[in-house]
Every structure is written in structure tokens, then in C-alpha cells.
MIZALO-388475 format. One line per field, with one value per residue (C-alpha): y, z, x; residue number from 1. Coordinates in Angstrom, 2 decimals. Layout:
BEGIN
v: (Y | ...)
w: (Z | ...)
u: (X | ...)
nr: (NUM | ...)
% end
This chain:
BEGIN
v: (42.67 | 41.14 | 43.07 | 42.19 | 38.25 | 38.50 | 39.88 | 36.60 | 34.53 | 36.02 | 36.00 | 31.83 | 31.58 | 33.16 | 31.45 | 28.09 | 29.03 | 29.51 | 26.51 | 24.92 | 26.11 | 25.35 | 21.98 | 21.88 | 23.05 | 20.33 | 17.20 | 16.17 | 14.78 | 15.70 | 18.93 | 21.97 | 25.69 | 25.50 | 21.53 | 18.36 | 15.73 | 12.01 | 8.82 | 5.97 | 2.49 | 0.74 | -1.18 | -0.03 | -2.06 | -6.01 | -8.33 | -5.54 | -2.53 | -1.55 | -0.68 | 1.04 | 3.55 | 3.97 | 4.61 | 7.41 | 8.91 | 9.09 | 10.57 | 13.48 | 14.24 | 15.00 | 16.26 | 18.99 | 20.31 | 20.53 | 22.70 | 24.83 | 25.87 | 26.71 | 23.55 | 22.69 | 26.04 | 27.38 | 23.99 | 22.27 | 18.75 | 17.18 | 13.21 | 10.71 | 7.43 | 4.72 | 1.16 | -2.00 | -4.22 | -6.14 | -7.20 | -7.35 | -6.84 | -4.05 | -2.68 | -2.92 | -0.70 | 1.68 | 2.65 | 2.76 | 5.69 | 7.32 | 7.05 | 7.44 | 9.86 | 11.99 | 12.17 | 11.40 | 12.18 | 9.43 | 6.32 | 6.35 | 3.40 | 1.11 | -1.09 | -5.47 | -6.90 | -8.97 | -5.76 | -3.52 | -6.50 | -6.11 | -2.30 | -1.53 | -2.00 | 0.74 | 2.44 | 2.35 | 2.76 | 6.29 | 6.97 | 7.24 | 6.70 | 3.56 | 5.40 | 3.52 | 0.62 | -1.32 | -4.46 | -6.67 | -8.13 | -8.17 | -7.03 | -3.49 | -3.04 | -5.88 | -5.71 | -2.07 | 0.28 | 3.91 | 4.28 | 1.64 | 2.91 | 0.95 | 1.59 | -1.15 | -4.50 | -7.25 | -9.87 | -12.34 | -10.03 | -9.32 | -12.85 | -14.09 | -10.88 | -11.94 | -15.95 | -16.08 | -13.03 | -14.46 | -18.69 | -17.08 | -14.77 | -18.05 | -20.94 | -22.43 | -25.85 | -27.06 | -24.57 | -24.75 | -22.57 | -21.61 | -20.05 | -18.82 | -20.90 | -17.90 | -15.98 | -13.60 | -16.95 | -18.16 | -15.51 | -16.09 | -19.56 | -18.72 | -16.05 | -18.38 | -21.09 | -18.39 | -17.45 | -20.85 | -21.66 | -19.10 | -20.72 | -24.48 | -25.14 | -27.03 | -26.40 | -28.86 | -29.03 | -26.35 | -26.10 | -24.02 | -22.89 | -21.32 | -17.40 | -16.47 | -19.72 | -19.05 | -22.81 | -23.28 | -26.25 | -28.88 | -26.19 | -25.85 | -29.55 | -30.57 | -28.02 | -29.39 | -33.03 | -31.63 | -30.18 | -26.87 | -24.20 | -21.42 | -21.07 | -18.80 | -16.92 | -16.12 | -14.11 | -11.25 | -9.37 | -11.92 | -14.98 | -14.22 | -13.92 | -16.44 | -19.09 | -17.72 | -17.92 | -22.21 | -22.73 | -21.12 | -23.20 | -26.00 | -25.04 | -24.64 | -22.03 | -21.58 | -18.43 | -16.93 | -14.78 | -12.64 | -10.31 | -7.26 | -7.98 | -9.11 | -5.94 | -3.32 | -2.42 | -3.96 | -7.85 | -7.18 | -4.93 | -7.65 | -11.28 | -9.54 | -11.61 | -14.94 | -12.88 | -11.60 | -12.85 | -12.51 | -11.73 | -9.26 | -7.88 | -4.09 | -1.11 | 1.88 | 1.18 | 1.55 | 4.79 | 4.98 | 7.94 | 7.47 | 6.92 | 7.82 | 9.52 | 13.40 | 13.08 | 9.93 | 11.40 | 14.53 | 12.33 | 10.04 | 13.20 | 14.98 | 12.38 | 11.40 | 15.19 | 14.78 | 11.56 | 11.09 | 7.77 | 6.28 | 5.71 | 2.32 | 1.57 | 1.75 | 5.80 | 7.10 | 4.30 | 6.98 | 9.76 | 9.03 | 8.15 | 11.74 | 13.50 | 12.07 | 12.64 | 16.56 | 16.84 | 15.55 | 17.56 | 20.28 | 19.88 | 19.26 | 23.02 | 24.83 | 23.38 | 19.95 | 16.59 | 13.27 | 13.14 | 16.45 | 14.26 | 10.76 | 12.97 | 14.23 | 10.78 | 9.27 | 12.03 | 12.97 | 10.72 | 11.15 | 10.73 | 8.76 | 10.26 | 7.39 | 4.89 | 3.40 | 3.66 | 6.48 | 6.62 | 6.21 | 5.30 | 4.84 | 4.52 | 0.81 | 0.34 | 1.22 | -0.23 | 2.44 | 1.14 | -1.70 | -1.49 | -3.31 | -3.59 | -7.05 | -5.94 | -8.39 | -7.44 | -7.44 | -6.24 | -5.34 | -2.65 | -3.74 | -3.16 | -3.34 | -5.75 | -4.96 | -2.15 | -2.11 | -4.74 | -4.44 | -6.34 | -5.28)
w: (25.19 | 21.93 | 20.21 | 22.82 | 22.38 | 18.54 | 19.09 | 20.88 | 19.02 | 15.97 | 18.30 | 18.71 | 15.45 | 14.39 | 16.47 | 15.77 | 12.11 | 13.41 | 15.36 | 12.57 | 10.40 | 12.31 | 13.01 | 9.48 | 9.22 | 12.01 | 9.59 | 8.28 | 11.01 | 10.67 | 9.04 | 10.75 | 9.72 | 10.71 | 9.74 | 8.22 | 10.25 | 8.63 | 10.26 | 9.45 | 11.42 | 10.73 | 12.46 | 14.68 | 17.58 | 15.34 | 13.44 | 10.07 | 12.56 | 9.61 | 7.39 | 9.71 | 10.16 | 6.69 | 6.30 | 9.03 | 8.12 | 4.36 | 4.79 | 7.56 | 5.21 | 2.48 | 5.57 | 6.30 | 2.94 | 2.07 | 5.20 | 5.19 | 1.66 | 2.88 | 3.80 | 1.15 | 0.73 | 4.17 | 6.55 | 7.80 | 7.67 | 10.78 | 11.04 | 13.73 | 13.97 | 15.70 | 16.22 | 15.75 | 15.83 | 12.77 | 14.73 | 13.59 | 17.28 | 17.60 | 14.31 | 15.13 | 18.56 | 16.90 | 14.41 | 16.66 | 18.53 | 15.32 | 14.28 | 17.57 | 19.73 | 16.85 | 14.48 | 11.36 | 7.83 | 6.77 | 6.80 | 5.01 | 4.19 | 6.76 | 6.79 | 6.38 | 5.06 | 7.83 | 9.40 | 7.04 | 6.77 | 10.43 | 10.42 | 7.82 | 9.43 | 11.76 | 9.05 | 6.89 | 9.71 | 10.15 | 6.49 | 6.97 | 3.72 | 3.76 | 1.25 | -0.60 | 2.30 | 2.58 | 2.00 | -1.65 | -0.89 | -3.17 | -0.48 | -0.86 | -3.94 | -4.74 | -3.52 | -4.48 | -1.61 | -2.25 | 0.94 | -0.23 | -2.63 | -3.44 | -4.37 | -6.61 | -8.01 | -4.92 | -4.67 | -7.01 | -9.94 | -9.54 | -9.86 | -12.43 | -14.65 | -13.68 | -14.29 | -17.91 | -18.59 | -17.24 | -18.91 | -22.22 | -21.48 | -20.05 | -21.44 | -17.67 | -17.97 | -14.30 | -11.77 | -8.01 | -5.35 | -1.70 | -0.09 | 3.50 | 5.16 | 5.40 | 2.91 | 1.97 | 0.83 | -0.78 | -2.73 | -4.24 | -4.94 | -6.83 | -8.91 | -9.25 | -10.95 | -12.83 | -14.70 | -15.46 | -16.58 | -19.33 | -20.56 | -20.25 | -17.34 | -14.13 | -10.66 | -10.60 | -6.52 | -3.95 | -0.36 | 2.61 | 5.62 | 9.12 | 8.97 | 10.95 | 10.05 | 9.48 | 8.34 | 4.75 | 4.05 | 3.65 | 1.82 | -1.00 | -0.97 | -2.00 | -5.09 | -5.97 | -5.87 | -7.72 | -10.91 | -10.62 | -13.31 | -11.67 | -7.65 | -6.74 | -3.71 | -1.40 | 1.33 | 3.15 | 3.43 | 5.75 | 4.50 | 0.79 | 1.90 | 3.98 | 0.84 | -1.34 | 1.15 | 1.64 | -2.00 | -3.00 | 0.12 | -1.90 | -5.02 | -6.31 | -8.91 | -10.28 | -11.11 | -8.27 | -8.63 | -5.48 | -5.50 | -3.94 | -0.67 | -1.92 | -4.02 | -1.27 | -1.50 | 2.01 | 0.65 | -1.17 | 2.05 | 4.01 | 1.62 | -0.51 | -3.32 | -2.38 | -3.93 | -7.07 | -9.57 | -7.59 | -9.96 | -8.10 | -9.99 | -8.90 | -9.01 | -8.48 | -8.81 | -5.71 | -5.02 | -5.57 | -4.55 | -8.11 | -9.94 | -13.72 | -12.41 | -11.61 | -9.12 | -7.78 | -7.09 | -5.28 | -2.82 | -2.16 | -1.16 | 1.01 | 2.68 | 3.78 | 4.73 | 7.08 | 8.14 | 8.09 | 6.21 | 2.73 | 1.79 | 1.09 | -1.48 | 1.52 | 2.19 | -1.35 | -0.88 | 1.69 | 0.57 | -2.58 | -0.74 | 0.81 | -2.25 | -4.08 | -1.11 | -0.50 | -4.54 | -4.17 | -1.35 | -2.74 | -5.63 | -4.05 | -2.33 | 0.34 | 1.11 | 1.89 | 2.49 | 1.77 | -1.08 | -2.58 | -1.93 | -3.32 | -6.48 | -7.48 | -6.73 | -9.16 | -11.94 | -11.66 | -12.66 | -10.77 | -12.30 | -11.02 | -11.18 | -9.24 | -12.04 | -11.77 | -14.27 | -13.43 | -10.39 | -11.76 | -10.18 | -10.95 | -9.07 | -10.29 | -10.13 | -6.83 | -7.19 | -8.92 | -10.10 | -12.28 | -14.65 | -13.21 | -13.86 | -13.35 | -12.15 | -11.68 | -8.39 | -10.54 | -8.99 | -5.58 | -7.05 | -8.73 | -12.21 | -14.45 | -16.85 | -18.29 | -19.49 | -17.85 | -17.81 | -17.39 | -14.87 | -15.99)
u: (-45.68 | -46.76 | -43.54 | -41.38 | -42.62 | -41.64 | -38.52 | -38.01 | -39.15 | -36.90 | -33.69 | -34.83 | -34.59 | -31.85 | -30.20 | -31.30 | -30.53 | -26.87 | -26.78 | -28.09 | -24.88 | -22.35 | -23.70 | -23.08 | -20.19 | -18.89 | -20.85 | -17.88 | -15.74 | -11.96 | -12.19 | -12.54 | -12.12 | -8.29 | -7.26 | -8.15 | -7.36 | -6.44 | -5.17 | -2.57 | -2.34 | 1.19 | 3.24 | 5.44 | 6.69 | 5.87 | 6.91 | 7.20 | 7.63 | 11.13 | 7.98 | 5.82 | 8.84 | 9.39 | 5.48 | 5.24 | 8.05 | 6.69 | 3.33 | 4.82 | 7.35 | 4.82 | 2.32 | 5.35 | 5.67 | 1.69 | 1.59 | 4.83 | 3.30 | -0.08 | -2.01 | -4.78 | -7.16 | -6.12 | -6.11 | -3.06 | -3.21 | -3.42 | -1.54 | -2.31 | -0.46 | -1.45 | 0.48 | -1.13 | 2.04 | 0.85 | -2.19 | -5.92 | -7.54 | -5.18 | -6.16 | -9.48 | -8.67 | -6.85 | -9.37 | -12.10 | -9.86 | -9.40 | -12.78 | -14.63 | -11.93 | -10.22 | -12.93 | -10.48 | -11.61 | -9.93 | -7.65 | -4.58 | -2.16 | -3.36 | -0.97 | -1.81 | -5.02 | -6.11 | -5.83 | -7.62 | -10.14 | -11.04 | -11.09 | -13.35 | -16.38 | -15.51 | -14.89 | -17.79 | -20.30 | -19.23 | -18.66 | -14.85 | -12.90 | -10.01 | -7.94 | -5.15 | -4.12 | -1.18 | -2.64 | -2.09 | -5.79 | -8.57 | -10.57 | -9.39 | -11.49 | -13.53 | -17.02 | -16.90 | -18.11 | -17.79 | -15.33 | -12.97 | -10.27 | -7.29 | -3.64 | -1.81 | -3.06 | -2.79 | -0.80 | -2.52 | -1.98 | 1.63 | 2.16 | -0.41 | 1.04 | 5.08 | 4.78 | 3.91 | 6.31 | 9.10 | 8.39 | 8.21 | 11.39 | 13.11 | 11.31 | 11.14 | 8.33 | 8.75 | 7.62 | 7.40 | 5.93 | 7.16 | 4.97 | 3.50 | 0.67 | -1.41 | -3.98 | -0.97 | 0.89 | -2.23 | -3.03 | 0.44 | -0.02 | -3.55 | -1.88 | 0.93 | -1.91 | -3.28 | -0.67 | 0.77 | -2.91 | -2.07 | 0.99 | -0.54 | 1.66 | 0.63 | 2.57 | 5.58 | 5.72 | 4.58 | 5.19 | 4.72 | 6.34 | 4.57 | 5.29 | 8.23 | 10.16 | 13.78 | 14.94 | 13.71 | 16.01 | 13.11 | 11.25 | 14.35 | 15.51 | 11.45 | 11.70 | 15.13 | 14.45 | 11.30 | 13.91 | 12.13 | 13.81 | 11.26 | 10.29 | 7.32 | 7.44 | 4.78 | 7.09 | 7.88 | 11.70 | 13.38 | 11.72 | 12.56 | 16.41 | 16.22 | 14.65 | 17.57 | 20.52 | 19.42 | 18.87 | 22.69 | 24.23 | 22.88 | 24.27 | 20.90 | 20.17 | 16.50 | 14.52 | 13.49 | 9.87 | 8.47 | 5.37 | 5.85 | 6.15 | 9.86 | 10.61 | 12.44 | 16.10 | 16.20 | 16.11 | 19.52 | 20.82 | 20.44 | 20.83 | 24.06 | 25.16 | 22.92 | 19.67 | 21.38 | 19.12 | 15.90 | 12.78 | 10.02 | 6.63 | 5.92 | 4.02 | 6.79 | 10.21 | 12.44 | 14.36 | 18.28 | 20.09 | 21.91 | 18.44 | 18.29 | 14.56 | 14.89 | 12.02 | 13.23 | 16.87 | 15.07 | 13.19 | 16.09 | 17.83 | 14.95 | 14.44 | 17.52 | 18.40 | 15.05 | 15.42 | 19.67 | 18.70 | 17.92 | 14.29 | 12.81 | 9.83 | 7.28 | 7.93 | 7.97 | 4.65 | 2.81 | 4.43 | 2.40 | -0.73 | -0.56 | 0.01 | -2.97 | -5.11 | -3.83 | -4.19 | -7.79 | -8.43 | -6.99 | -9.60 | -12.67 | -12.13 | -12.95 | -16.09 | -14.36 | -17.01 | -16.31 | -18.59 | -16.88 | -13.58 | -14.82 | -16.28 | -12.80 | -11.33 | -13.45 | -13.03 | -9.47 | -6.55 | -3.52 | -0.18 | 2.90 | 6.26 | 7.57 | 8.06 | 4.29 | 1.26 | -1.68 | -4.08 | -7.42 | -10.53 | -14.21 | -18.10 | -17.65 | -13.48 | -12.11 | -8.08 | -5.96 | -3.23 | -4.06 | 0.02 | 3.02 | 6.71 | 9.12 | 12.51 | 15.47 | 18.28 | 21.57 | 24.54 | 23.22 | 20.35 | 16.64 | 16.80 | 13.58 | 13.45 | 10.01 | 7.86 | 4.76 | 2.35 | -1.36 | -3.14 | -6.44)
nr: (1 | 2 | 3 | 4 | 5 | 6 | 7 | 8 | 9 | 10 | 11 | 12 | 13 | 14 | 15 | 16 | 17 | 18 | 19 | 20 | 21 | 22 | 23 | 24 | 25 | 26 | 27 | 28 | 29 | 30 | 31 | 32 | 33 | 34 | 35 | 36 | 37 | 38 | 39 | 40 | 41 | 42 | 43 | 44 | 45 | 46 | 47 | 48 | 49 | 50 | 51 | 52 | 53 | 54 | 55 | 56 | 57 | 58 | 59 | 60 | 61 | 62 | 63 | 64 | 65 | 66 | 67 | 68 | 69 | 70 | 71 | 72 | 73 | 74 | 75 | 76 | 77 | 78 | 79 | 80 | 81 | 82 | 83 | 84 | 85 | 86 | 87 | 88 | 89 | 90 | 91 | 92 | 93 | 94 | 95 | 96 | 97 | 98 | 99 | 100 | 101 | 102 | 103 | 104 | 105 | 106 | 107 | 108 | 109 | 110 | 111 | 112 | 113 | 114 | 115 | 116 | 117 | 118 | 119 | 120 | 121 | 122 | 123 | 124 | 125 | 126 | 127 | 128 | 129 | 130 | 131 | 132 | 133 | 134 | 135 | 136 | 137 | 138 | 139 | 140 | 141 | 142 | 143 | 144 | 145 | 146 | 147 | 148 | 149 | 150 | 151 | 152 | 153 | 154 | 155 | 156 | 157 | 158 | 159 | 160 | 161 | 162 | 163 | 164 | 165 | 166 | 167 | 168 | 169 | 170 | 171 | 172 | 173 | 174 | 175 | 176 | 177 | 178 | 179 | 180 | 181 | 182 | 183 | 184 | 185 | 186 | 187 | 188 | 189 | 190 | 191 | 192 | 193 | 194 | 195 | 196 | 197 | 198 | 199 | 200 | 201 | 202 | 203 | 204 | 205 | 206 | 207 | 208 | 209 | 210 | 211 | 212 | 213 | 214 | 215 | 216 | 217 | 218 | 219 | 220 | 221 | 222 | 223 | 224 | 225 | 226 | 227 | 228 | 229 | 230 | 231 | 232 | 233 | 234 | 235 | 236 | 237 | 238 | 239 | 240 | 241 | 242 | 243 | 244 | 245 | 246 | 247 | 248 | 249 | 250 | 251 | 252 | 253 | 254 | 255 | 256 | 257 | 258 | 259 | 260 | 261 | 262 | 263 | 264 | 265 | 266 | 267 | 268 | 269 | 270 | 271 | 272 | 273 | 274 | 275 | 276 | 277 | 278 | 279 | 280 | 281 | 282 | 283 | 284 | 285 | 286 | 287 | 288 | 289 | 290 | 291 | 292 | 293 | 294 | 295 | 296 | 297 | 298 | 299 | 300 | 301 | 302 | 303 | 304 | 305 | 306 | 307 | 308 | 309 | 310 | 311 | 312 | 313 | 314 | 315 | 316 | 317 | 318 | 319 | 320 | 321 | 322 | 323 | 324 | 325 | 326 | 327 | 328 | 329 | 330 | 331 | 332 | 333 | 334 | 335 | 336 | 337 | 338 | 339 | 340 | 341 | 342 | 343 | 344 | 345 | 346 | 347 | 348 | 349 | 350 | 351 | 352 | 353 | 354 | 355 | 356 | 357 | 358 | 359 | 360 | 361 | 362 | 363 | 364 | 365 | 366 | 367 | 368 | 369 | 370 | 371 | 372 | 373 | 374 | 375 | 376 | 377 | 378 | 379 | 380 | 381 | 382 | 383 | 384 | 385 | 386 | 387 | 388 | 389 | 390 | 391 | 392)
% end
């Protein structure tokens, strides 16, 4: 009896001890012995649903070829999309299902920063990475928290970095600034009073418009009267064509300077000749199927053969962010946790074939991508203008 009561008392424990393993081997949500399964929230049925396309399409493209040549050490990557129609309440629904339901590993390329803004929190409290967001807010990094880690410098960099580059190129001394009546437009107008601050230039006029205007003509008629040389823009794809097309009806001419918010191949598709001459401050260039960049060209090309269309800046934009985070992956190896994945991320620097500077993060510097370009639209295509220029 007594041998017989050992015996059970070893088979309890055993397996406990397995239990215990497995239970593990299931700590890290999102990655099991088969996949490792990561999110994205974009829009697509909004207001900037062209980009939430482009972004899906990206990351699976990248998704597809990880896994047709292996996975990363012998798991498929697993993609979930989830719309949030450029909405911070449905942002905030959507990652709860990701986080909650699916068990994600991670976030990638949430798209908007009131968006991410409202997420995070969801995030965090189940020690789910936001890796590399659409969003040009200094929330992405600042504040550091080891879950947050940032793509490109936000929006008030591009602009405090493009203003004094292009006065001393152009010698402009009467600036204005148009901007949306919004955070994303005021972060525009602060980097836009940074960078003048640098030059000993004041703002000659600004003035704002409610986002989704389409009549701008009080807007360009105040910088006019104003004798601006130089008009900052805080504005999305439509808006920035839209500002353009009313200033050339009026026969007025200035320099023109977006963030990049206004640097896609789609605001010369769709304003033609009436944005030729449009300034934009960047982190990669834009793909051209004609590009002078090898690995440009090649994912102009696959992506149209996937997709029967060209790419914008905002899918060579995910397919980046999945690169990094398979390469990371990749590196951390088999034994995959988010603390093996956050130590490579903040070890490893990550080149950029794409025309940008190197990923690069730290314990106490969570945005990546700190070097930016200016590029000018001449002739229908963005051309750079500048070598890069560091934000840091």
C-alpha cells in the first residue's frame, strides 16, 4: 500500500512538473510551437482607408515570403487585421480583441496617434509590444516604456529639420503656416516655430482649417495678403492638393513645405501639375517602378505582380515594419519571449535599403529612425533634394 501510495504521489508530480512546462511554454501569448501570431489596426473602411490597403497589403506580402521560406526558426507568422476606420473608440475595440481574443504577440503599424494613444493601455497591461506605429506623435517614444518602440521621427521633427534647410537654400524671411485644427496640425505648427526659432525667424501669418475641409480659399488668400515666400503645411493627401490647387488658381506661387503626411506618390497622382514644386521632409523615399535603387525597383515590381497595382510609401512602410520584426524574431531564437525579442531590438541595428537612415534603438531611446531626407515633386515624381538630415 505504502509503495503503491508513492507511486502516486510520483505520477502527481510528474505531472504537475509537465503541466508546469507547458504552462510555460504557453507564457508568452501569440507564440505557439507552430506560429507567432502579430496584429495590425489600420484603416480600412474611413476617412484614410487608401492607406490602410496599402498597409495590409505590405506586411502580408512580407508575411508570405517569411513563411514560404520557412517562417522564423520553424513558426509561420500568423497576421490579423482589424479596422478601426480612423477611429480611437474603435481602436481601442480592436485591440482589446487582439489582445484579449487572439492573444497577439504584438502590435504592428497601428495606424493614427490618437489611435495608438488610446490603445496602449491595453497594450501595456498585458505586456504586448506597440512595435513601430503609424503615428508621427511624440507619444510613440517619449516617456520611454520598454513596450513602446517607434519607427521615424514625428511630425514636429520633419518640420523643425525641413524649415531652416530650405530658408537658407532659398533665403525665404516671411513664412506662413496652414495647418489642421487638430494635434496632427499642431504638432506641425510647433515644429514649424522650432525651426524658424533657429534661423531668427518669427511666423509671418498662420491659419487653420477643420479636417475634412475641401475649400481652402480663405486659408490661401490670408497667407497671400500676408506676402508669405514659404507656407507650412500641417495636412494630409487631399488637403495638401487641395491648398496647392487654390493657391495656383490665384496665381500664387510660394514654397510649399509638408511633413510626411504629404510625401506619397498619390498627392502628385491626384493634384498633377498644380503641386509641382511641393517641398515634403521624409524618412524613406517613395518607390518608382523606374527607381535608380535595385531594391526599390524589385519591390515596385513584386508588389505590383501580387497586388496588379503600384506601391505607395505606406506598403514598402509595413513591409519594413515586418521585416525588422521577423529579423528580430528571427534573432532572439527558438525560445521566443518578449523580453528575448525587446533584448535583440535594443542591441541590433537594422539597416534600411529603402532610402532611410538605420533602425536603432536603446533601454533609454525607443524612436528608430532619428535621419531624414527633403525631397521636392518635379516633373510629376519626388526627387530628393537633400542628403540626410539628423533629427537627433
Amino acid at each position: 500500500m505504502k509503495k503503491r501510495t508513492r507511486s502516486m504521489r510520483l505520477a502527481a508530480g510528474l505531472c504537475a512538473a509537465l503541466l508546469g512546462s507547458a504552462a510555460m511554454a504557453q507564457a508568452t501569448p501569440g507564440v505557439t510551437k507552430d506560429e507567432i501570431v502579430v496584429g495590425t489596426i489600420t484603416d480600412l473602411s474611413g476617412p484614410i482607408s487608401y492607406v490602410g490597403k496599402q498597409t495590409r497589403n505590405g506586411m502580408q506580402m512580407r508575411v508570405d515570403e517569411i513563411n514560404a521560406a520557412g517562417g522564423i526558426n520553424g513558426r509561420k507568422i500568423k497576421l490579423l487585421v482589424e479596422d478601426n476606420g480612423y477611429d480611437p473608440k474603435r481602436s481601442v475595440l480592436a485591440a482589446q480583441k487582439l489582445v484579449n481574443s487572439d492573444g497577439v504577440f504584438a502590435i504592428l503599424y497601428h495606424a493614427g496617434s490618437a489611435m495608438n494613444i488610446a490603445a496602449m493601455p491595453i497594450l501595456f497591461d498585458r505586456n504586448v509590444i506597440n512595435f513601430m506605429p503609424a503615428s508621427g506623435s511624440r507619444a510613440m517614444f517619449e516617456t520611454p516604456d520598454r513596450l513602446k518602440i517607434a519607427m521615424t521621427s514625428p511630425n514636429f521633427d520633419q518640420i523643425e529639420v525641413g524649415v531652416p534647410f530650405l530658408i537658407k537654400q532659398k533665403k525665404h524671411t516671411k513664412v506662413c503656416a496652414i495647418y489642421q485644427d487638430d494635434e496632427f496640425g499642431q504638432e506641425h505648427l510647433r515644429g514649424a516655430e522650432a525651426g524658424l526659432k533657429k534661423v531668427g525667424l518669427t511666423l509671418t501669418e498662420k491659419v487653420t482649417y477643420k479636417r475634412g475641409s475641401t475649400d481652402f480659399s480663405s486659408q490661401v488668400a490670408k497667407t497671400k495678403q500676408a506676402g508669405c515666400t514659404m507656407v507650412v503645411l500641417g495636412s494630409l493627401v487631399r488637403e495638401t492638393v487641395g491648398i496647392l490647387g487654390e493657391a495656383r488658381k490665384n496665381d500664387y506661387n510660394p514654397d510649399f513645405l509638408a511633413g510626411e503626411s504629404g510625401y506619397t506618390a498619390q498627392v502628385h497622382e491626384l493634384g498633377g501639375a498644380a503641386v509641382d514644386g511641393l517641398y515634403a521632409v521624409h524618412a524613406f523615399n517613395t518607390p518608382y517602378a523606374d527607381d535608380a535603387s535595385k531594391p526599390m525597383r524589385d519591390f515596385y515590381a513584386a508588389y505590383k505582380a501580387k497586388y496588379n497595382e503600384g506601391p505607395q510609401q505606406i506598403a514598402m512602410y509595413s513591409y519594413y515594419v515586418m521585416d525588422v520584426f521577423a529579423k528580430a524574431a528571427a534573432k532572439a531564437g527558438p525560445n521566443l519571449t518578449t523580453d528575448s525579442f525587446l533584448n535583440v531590438m535594443e542591441t541590433t541595428s537594422f539597416p534600411n535599403t529603402f532610402g532611410g537612415g538605420t533602425f536603432s534603438v536603446s533601454k533609454t531611446d525607443r524612436l528608430g529612425i532619428r535621419e531624414l531626407r527633403v525631397s521636392q515633386i518635379q516633373k510629376g515624381k519626388w526627387t530628393n533634394v537633400s542628403e540626410l538630415l539628423s533629427a537627433r
